[in-house]
PyMOL Python script that loads the backbone (N, CA, C, O; Angstrom):
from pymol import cmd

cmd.read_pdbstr("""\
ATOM      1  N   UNK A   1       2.127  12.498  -1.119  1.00  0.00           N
ATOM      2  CA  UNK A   1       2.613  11.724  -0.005  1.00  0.00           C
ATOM      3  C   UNK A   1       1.494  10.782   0.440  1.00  0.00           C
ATOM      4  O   UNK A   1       0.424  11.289   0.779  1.00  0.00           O
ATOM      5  N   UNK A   2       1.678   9.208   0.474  1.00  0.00           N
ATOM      6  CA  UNK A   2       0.954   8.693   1.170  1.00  0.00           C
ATOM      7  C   UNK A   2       1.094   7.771   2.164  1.00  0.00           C
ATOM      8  O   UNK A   2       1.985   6.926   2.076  1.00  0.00           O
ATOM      9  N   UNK A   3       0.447   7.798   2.980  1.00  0.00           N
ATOM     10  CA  UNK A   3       0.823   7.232   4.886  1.00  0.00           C
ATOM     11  C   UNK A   3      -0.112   6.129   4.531  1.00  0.00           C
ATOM     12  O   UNK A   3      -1.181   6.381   3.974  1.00  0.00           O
ATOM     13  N   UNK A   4       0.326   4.667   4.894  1.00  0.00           N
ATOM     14  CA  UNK A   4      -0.494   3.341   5.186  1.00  0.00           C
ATOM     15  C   UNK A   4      -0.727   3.266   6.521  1.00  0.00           C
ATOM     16  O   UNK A   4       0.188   3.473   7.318  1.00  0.00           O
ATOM     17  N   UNK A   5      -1.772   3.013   6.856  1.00  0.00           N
ATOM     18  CA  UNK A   5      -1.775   2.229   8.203  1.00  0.00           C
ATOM     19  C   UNK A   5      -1.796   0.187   7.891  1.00  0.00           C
ATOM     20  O   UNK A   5      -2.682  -0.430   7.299  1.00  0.00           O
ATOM     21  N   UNK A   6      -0.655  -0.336   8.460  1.00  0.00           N
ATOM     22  CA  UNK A   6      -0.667  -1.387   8.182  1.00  0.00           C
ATOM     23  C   UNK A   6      -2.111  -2.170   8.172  1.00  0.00           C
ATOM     24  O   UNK A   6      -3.127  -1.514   8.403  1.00  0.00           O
ATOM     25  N   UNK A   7      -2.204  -3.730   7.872  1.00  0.00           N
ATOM     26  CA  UNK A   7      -3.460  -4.404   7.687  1.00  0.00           C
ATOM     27  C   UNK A   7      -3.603  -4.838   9.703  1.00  0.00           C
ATOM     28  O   UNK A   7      -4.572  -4.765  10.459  1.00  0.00           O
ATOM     29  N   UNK A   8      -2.394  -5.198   9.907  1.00  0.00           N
ATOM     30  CA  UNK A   8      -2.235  -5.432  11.354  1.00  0.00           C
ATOM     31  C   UNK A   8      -2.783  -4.357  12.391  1.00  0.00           C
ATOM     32  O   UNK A   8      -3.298  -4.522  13.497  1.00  0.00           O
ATOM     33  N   UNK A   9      -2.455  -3.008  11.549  1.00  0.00           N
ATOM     34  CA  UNK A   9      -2.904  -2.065  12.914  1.00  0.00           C
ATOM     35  C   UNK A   9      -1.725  -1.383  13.310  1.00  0.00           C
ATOM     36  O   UNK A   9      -1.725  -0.246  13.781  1.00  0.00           O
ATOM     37  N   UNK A  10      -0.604  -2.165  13.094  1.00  0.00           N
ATOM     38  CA  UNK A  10       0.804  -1.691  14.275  1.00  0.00           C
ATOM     39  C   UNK A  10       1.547  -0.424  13.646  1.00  0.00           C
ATOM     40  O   UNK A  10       1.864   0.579  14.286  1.00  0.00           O
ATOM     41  N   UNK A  11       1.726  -0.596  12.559  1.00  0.00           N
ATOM     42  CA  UNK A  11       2.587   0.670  11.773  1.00  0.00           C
ATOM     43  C   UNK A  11       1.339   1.591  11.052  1.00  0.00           C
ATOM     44  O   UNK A  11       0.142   1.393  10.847  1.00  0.00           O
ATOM     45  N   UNK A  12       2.302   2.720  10.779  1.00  0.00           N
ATOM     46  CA  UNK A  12       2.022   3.697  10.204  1.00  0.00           C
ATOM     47  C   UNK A  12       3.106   4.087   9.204  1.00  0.00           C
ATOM     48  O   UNK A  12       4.134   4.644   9.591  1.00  0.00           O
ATOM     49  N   UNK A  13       2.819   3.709   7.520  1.00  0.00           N
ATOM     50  CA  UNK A  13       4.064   3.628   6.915  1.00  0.00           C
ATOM     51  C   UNK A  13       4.007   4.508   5.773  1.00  0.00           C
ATOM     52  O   UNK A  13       3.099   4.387   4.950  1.00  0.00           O
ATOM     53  N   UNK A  14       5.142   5.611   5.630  1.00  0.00           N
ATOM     54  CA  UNK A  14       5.253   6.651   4.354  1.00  0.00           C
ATOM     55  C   UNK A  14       5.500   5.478   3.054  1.00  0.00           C
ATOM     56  O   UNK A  14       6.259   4.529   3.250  1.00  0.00           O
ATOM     57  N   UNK A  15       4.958   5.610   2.051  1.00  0.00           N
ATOM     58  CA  UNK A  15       5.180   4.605   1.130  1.00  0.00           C
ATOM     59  C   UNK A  15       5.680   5.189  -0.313  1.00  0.00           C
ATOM     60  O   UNK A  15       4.849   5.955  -0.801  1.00  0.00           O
ATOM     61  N   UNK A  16       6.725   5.018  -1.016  1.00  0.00           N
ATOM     62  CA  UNK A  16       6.408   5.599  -2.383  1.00  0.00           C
ATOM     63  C   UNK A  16       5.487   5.444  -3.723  1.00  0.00           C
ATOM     64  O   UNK A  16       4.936   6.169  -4.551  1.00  0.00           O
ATOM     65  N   UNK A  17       5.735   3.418  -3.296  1.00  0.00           N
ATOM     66  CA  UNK A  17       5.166   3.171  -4.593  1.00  0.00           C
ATOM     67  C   UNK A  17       4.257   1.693  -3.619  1.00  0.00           C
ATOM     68  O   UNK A  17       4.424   1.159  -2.523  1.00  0.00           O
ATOM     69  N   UNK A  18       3.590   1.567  -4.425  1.00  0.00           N
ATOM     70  CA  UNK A  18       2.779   0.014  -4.090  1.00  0.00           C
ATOM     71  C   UNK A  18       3.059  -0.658  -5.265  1.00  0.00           C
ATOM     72  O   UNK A  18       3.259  -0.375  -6.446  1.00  0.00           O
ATOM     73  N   UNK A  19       2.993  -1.950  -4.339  1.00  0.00           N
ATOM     74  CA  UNK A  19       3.086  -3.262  -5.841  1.00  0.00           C
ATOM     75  C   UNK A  19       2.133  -4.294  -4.790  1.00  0.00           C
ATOM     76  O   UNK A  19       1.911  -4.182  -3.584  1.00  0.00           O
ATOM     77  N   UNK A  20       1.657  -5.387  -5.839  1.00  0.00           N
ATOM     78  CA  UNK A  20       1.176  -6.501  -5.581  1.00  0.00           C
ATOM     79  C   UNK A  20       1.844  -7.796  -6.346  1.00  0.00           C
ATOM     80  O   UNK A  20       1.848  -8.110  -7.536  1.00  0.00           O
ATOM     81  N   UNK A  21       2.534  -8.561  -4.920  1.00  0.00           N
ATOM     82  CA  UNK A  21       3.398  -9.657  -5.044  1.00  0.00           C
ATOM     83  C   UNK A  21       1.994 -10.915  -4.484  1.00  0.00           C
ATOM     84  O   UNK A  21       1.285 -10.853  -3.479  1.00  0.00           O
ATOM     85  N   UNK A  22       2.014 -12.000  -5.634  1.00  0.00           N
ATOM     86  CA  UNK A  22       1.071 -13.157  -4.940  1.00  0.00           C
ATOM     87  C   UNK A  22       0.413 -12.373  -4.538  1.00  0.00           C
ATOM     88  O   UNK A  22       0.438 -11.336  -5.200  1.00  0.00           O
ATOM     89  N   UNK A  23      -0.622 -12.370  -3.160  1.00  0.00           N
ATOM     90  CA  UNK A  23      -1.486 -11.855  -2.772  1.00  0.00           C
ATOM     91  C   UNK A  23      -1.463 -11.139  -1.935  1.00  0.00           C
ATOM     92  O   UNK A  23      -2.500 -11.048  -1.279  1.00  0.00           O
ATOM     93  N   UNK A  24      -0.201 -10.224  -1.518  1.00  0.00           N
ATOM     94  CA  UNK A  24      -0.091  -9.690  -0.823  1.00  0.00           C
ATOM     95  C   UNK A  24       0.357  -7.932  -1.597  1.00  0.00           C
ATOM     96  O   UNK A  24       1.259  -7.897  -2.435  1.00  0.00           O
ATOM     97  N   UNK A  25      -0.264  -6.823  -1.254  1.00  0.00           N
ATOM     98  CA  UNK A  25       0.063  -5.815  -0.813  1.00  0.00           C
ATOM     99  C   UNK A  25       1.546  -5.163  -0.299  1.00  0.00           C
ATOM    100  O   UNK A  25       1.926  -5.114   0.871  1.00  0.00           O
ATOM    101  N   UNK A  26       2.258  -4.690  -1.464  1.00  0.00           N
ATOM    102  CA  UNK A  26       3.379  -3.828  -0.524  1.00  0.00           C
ATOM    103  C   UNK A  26       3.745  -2.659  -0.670  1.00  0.00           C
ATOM    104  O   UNK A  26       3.143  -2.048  -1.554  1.00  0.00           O
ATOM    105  N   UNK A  27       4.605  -2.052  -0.064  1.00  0.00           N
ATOM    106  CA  UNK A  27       4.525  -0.511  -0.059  1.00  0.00           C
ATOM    107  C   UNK A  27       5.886  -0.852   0.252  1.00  0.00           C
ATOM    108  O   UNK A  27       6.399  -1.547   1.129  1.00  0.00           O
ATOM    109  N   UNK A  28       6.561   0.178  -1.201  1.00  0.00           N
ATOM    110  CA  UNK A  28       8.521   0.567  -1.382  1.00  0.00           C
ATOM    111  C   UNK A  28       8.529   1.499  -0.693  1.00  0.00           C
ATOM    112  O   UNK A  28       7.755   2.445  -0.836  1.00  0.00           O
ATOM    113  N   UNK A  29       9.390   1.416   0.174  1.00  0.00           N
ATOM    114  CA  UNK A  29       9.862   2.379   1.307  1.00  0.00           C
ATOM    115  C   UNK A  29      10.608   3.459   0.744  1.00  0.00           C
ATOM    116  O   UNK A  29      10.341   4.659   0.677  1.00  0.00           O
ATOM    117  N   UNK A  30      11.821   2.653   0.265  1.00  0.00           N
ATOM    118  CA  UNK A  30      12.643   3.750  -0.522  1.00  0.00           C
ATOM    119  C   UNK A  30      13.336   2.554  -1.459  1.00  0.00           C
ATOM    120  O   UNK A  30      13.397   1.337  -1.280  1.00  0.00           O
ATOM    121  N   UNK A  31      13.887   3.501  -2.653  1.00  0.00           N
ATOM    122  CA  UNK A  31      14.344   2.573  -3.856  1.00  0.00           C
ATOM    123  C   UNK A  31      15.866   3.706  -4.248  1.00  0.00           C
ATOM    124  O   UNK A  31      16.005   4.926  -4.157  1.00  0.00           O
ATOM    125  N   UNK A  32      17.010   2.356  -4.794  1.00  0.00           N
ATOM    126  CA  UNK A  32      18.381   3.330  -4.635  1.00  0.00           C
ATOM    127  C   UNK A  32      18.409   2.417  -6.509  1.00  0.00           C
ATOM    128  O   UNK A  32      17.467   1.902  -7.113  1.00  0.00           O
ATOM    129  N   UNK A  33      19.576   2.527  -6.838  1.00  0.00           N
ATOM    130  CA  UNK A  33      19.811   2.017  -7.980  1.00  0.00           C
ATOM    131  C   UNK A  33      19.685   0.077  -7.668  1.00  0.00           C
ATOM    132  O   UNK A  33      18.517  -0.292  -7.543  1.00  0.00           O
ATOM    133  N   UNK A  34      20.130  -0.393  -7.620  1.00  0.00           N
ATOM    134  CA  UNK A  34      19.917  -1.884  -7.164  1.00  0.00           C
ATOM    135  C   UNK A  34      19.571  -2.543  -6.416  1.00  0.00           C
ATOM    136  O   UNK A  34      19.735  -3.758  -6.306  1.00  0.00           O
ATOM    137  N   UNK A  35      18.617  -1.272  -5.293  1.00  0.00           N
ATOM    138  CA  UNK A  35      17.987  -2.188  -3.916  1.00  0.00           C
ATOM    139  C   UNK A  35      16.868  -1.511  -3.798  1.00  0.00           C
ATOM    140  O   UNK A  35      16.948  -0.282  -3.795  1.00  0.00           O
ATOM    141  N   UNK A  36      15.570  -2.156  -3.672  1.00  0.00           N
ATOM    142  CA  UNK A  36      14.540  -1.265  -2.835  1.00  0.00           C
ATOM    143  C   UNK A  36      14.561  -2.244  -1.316  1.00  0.00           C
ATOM    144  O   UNK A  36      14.976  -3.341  -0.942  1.00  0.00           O
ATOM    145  N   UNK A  37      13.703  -0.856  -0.669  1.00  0.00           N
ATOM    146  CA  UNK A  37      13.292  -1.570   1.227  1.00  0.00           C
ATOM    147  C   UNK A  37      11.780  -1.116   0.562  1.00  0.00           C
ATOM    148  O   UNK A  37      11.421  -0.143  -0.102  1.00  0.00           O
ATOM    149  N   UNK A  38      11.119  -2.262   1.061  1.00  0.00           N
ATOM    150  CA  UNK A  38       9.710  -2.452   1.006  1.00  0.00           C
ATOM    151  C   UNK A  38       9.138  -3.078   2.107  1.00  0.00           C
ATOM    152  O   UNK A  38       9.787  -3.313   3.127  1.00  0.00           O
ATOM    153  N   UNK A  39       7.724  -3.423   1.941  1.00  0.00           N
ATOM    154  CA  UNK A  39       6.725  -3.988   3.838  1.00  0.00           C
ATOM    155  C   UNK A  39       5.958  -4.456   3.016  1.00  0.00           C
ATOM    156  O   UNK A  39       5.666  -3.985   1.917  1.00  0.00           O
ATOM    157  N   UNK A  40       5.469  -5.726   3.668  1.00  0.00           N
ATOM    158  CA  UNK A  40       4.370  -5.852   3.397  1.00  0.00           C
ATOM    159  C   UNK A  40       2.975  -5.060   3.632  1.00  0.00           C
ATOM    160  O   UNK A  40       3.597  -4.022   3.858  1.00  0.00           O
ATOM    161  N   UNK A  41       1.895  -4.736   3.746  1.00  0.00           N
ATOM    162  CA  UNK A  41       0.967  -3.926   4.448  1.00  0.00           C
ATOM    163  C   UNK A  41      -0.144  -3.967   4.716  1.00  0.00           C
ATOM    164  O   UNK A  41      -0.849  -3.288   5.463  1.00  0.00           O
ATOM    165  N   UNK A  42      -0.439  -5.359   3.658  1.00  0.00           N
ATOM    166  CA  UNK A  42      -1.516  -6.085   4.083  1.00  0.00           C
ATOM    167  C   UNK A  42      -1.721  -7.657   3.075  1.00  0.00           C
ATOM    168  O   UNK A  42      -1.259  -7.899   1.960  1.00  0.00           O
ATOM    169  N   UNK A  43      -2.373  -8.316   3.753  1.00  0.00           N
ATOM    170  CA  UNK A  43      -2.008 -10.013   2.915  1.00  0.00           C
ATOM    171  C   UNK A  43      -3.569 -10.381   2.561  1.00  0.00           C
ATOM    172  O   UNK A  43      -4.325 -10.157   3.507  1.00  0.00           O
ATOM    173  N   UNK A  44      -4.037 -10.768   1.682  1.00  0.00           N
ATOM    174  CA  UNK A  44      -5.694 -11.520   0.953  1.00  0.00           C
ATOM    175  C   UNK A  44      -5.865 -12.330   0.685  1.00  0.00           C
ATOM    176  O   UNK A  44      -4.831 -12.859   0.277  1.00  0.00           O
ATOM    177  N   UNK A  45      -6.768 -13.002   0.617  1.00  0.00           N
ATOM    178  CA  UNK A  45      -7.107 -14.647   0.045  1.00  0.00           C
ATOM    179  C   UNK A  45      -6.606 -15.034  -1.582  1.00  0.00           C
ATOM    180  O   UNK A  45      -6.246 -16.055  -2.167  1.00  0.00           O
ATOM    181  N   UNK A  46      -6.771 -13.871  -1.865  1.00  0.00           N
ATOM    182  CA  UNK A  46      -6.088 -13.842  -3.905  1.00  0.00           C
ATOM    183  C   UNK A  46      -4.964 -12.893  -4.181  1.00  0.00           C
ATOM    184  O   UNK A  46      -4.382 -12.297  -3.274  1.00  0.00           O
ATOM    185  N   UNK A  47      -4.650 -12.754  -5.530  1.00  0.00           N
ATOM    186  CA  UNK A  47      -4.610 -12.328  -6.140  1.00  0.00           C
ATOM    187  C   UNK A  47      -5.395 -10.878  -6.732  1.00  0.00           C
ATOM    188  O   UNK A  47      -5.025  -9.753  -7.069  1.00  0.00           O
ATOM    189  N   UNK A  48      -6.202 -11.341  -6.675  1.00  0.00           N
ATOM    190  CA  UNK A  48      -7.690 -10.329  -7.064  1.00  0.00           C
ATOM    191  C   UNK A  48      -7.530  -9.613  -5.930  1.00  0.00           C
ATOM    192  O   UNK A  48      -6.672  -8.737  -6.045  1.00  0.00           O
ATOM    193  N   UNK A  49      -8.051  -9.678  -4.883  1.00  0.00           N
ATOM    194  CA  UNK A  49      -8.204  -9.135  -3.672  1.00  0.00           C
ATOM    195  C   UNK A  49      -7.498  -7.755  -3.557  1.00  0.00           C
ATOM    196  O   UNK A  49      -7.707  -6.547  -3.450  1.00  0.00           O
ATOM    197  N   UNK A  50      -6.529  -8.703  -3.647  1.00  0.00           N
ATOM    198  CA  UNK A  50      -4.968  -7.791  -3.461  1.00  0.00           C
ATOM    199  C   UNK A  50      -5.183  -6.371  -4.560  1.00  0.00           C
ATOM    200  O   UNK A  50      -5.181  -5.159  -4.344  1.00  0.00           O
ATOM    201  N   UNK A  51      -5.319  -7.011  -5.522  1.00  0.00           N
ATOM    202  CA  UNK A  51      -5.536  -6.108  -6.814  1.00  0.00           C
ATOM    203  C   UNK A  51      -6.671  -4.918  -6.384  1.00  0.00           C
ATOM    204  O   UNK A  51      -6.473  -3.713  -6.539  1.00  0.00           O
ATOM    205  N   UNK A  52      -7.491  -5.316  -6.004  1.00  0.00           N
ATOM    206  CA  UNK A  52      -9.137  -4.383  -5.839  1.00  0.00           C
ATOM    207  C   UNK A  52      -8.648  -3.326  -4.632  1.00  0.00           C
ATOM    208  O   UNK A  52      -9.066  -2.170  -4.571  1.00  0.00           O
ATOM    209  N   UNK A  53      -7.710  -3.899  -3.696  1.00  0.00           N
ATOM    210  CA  UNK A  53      -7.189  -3.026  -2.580  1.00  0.00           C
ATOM    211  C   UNK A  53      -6.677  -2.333  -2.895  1.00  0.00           C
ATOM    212  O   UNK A  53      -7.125  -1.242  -2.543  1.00  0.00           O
ATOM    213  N   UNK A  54      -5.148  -2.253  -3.922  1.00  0.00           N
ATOM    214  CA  UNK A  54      -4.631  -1.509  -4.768  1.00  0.00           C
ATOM    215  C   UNK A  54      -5.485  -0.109  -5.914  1.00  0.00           C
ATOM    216  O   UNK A  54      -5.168   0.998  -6.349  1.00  0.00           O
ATOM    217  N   UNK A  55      -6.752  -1.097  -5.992  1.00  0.00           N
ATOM    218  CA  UNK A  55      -7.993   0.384  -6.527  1.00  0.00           C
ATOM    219  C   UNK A  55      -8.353   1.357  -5.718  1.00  0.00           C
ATOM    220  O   UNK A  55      -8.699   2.477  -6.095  1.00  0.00           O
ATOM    221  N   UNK A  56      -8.293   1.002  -4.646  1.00  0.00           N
ATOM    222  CA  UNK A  56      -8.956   1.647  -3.378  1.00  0.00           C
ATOM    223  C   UNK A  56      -7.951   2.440  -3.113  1.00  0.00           C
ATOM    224  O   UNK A  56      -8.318   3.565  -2.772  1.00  0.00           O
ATOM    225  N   UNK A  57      -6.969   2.296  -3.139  1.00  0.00           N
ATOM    226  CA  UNK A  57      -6.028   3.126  -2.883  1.00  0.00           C
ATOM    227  C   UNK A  57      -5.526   4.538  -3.929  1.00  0.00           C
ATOM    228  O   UNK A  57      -5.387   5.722  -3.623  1.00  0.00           O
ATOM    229  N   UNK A  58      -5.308   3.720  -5.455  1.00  0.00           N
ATOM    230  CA  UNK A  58      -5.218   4.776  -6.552  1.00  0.00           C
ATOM    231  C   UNK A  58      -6.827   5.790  -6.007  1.00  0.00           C
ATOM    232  O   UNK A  58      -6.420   6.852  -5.535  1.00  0.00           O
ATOM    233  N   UNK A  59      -8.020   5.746  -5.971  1.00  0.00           N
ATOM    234  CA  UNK A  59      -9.385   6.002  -6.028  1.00  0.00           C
ATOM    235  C   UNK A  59      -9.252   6.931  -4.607  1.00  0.00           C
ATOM    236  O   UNK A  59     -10.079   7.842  -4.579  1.00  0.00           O
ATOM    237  N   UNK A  60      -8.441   6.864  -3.538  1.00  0.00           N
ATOM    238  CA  UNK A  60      -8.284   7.412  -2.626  1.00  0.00           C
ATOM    239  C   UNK A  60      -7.215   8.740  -2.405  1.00  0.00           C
ATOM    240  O   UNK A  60      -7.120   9.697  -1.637  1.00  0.00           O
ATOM    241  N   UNK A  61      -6.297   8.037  -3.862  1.00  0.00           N
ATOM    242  CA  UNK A  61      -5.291   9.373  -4.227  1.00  0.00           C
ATOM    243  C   UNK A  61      -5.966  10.467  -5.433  1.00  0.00           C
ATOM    244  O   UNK A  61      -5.847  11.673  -5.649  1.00  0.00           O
ATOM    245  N   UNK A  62      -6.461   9.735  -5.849  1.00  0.00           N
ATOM    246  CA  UNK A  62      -6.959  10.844  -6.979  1.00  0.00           C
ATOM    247  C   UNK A  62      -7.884  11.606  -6.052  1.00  0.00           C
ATOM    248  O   UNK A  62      -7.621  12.753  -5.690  1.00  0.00           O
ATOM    249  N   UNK A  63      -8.951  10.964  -5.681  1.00  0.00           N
ATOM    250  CA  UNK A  63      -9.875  12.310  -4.851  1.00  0.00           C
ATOM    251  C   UNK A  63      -9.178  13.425  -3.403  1.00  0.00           C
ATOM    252  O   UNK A  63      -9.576  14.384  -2.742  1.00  0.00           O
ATOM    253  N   UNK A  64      -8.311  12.814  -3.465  1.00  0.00           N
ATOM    254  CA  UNK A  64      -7.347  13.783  -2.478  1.00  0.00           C
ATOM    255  C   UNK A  64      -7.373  14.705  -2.549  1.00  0.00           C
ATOM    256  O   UNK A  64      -7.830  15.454  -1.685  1.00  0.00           O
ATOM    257  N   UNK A  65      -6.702  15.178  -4.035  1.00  0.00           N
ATOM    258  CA  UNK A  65      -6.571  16.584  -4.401  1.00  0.00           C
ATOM    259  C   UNK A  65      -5.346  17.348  -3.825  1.00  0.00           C
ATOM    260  O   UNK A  65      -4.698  18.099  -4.555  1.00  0.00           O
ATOM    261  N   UNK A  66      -5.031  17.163  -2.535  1.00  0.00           N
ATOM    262  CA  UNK A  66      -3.655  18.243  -2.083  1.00  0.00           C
ATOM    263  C   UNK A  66      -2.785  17.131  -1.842  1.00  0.00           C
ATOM    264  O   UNK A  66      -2.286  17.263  -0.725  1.00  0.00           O
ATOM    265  N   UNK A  67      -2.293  15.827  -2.564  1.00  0.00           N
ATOM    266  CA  UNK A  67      -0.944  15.375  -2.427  1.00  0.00           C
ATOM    267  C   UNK A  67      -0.767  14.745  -1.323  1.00  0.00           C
ATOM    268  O   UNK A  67       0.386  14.423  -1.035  1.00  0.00           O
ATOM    269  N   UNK A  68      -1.740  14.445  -0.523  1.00  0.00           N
ATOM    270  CA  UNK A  68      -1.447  13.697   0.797  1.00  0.00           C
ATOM    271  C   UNK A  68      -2.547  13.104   1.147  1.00  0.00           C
ATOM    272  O   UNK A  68      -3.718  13.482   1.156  1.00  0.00           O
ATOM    273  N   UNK A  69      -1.884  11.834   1.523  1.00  0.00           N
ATOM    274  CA  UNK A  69      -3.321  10.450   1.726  1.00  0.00           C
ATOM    275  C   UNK A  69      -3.345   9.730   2.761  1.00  0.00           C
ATOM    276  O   UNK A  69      -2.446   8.891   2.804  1.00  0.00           O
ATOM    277  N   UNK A  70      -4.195   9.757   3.791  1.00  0.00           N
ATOM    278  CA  UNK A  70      -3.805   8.054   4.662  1.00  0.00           C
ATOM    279  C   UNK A  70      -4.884   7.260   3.987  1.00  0.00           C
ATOM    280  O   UNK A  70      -5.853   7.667   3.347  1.00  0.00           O
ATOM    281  N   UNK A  71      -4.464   5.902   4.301  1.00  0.00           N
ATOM    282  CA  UNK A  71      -5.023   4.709   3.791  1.00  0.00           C
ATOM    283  C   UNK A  71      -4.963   4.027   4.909  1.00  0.00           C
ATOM    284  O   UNK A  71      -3.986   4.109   5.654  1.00  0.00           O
ATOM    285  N   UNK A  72      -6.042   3.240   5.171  1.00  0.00           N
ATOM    286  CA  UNK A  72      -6.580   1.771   6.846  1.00  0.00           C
ATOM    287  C   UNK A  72      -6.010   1.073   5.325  1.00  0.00           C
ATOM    288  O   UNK A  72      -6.077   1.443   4.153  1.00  0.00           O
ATOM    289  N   UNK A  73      -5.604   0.243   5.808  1.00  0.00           N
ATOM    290  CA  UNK A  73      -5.443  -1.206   4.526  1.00  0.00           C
ATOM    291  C   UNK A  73      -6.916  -2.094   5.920  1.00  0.00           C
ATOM    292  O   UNK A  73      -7.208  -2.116   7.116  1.00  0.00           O
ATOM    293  N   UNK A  74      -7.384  -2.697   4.449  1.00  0.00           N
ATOM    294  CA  UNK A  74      -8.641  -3.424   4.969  1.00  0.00           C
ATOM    295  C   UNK A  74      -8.375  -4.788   5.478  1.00  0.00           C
ATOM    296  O   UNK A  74      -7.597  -5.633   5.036  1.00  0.00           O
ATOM    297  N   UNK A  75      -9.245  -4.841   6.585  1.00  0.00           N
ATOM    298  CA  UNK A  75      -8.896  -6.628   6.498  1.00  0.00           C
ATOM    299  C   UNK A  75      -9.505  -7.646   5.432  1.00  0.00           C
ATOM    300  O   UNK A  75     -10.335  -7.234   4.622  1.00  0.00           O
ATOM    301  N   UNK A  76      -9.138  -8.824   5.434  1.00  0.00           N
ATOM    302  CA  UNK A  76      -9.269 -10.055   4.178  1.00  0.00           C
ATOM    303  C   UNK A  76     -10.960  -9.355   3.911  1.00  0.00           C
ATOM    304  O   UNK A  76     -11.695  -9.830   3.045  1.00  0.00           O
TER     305      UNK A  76
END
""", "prot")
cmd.dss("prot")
cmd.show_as("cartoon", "prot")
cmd.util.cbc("prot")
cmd.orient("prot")
């Protein structure tokens, strides 16, 4: 299970999966056969950026160890 805290500060969001669209950060809420609900969760100057945040995050689930994670999404 992992909990985002948005890049804004305001939410606190259960996420299933992350993707990186353009340069932004998102987190699938929930996914059915032909629709996902997704958020943005945090936005970067690149591409890259976006990408390296997405490390931080895998790098934050693996050392977990018991299945449950919060994540600050960083600012730019």
């Amino acid at each position: 299970m992992l909990w985002v805290k948005t890049q804004n500060k305001r939410s606190l969001v259960n996420v299933k999966e992350i993707a990186v669209k353009a340069n932004a950060v998102e987190g699938i809420i929930s996914r059915s056969f032909f629709v996902y609900w997704s958020r943005v969760l945090g936005e970067y100057d690149s591409n890259e950026r976006a990408l390296e945040v997405v490390e931080q995050i895998y790098k934050k689930l693996e050392h977990g160890g018991n299945g449950f994670a919060v994540f600050f999404m960083p600012d730019k």
